[in-house]
N, C-alpha and C positions, 0 to 999 in steps of 0.2 A: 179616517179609519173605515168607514162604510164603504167609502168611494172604491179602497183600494182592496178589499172583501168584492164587489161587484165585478170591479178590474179582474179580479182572480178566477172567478166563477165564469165568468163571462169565456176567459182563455181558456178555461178545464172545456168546458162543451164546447167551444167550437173544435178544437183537439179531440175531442171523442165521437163527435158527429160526423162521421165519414161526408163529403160531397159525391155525389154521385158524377163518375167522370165519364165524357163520350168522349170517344176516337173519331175525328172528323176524316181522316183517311188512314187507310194501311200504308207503311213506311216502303219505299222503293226507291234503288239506285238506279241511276243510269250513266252505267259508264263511258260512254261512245260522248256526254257530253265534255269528260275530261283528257280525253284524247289531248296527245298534241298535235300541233299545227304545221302543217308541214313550212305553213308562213305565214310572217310576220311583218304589218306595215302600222307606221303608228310618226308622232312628232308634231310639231305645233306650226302657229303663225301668229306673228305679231306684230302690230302698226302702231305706230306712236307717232301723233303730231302737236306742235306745239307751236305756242305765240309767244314773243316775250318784246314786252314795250321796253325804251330803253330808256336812261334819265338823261338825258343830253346834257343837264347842267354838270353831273359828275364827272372827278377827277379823272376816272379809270375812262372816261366815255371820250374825254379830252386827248388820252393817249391811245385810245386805238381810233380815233375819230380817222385817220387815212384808211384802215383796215376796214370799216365799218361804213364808209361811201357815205355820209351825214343820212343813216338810214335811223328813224325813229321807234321802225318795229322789225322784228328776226324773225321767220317761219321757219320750221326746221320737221322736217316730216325722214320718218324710218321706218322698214320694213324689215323685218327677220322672218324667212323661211327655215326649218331644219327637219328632215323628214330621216327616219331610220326604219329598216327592213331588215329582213331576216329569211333565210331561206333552206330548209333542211330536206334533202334527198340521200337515203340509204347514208354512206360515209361521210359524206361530201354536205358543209354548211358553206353558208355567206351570206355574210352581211354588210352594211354600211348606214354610214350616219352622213348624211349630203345637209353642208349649210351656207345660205345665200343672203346675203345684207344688201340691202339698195339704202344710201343717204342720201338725201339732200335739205340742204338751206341756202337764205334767200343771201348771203356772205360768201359760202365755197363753194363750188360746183357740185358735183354729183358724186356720189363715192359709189362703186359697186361691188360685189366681191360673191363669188360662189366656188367651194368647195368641197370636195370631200375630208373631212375628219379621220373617215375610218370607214376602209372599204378591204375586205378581208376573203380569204377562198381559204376556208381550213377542209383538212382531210382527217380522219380518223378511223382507220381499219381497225383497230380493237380498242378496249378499254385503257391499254396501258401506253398508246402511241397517239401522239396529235403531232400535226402539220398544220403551221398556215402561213401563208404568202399575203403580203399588203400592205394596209396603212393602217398604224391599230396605236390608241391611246392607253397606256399603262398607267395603271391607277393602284399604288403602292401606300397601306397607309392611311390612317383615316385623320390625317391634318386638314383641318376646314381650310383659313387661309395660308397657312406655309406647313409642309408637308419633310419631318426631319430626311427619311430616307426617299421621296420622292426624286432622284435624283435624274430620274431617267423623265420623268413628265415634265411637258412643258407649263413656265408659270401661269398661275393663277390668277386672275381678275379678283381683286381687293373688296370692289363693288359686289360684284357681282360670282362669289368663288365656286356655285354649285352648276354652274354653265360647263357645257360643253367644251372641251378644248380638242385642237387637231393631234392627229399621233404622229408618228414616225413610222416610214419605209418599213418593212424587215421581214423576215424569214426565223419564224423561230418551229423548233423540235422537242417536243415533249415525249420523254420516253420514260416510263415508270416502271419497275417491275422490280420481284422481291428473290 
């Protein structure tokens, strides 16, 4: 009962005893730092390597034993580049998404591969007109791994479903107006 009498009092004064507050500085925008950019460069890299001993006495080891050269350990090293840009002048945007895999293990040869995903030259003279010419990924739909009206995207990796995928050719026209 006392405790919760001091509880009380204790809340009433500190509530009616103003703190005296200082303004460490006057508030200012600066808006030149929100500008946009006339470009954009950005994307990752990533290496994965790996060892894996193998059990020679197992079954499964027995039947790929001709595939496998009586090797006791697999190295298997990967490399992913994907770099995406962006590039805005007056009408006139473009951009692309460039993506390049290098494999290898010590079983298959080398795998390599590098392309564009999406590489795009769009035009737009007013607000209600777009143009763009290229290779461009459509993303329809917010299905993680199967996608009902995705029909025009190509599938998706099960593993791995928020990776990048390549688009398709095309030339599309956007024309809006009331």
């Amino acid at each position: 009962m006392i405790k919760e009498r001091l509880t009380r009092a204790v809340w009433v004064v500190s509530l009616l005893v103003p703190l005296p507050v200082n303004a460490a500085e006057e508030f200012s925008f600066d808006m030149s730092s929100y500008e946009k950019r006339s470009h954009e460069l950005g994307g990752y890299v990533e290496f994965l390597a790996d060892r894996q001993w193998l059990n020679t006495d197992s079954g499964a080891y027995q039947l790929a034993e001709e595939l496998l050269q009586n090797r006791n350990i697999i190295n298997h090293q990967s490399a992913v580049i994907e770099l995406t840009g962006k590039y805005n002048r007056e009408n006139w945007q473009g951009f692309f998404n460039l993506h390049a895999l290098s494999e290898k293990d010590s079983v298959n040869s080398r795998d390599e591969d590098s392309q564009f995903y999406e590489a795009v030259l769009a035009y737009k003279p007013d607000p209600g007109m777009t143009a763009e010419l290229g290779k461009r990924a459509l993303r329809w739909g917010k299905g993680y791994a199967w996608n009902p009206v995705g029909f025009v995207e190509r599938s998706k990796n099960p593993d791995e479903p928020d990776l990048s995928r390549e688009g398709y050719t095309m030339l599309v026209m956007d024309i809006t107006g009331s």
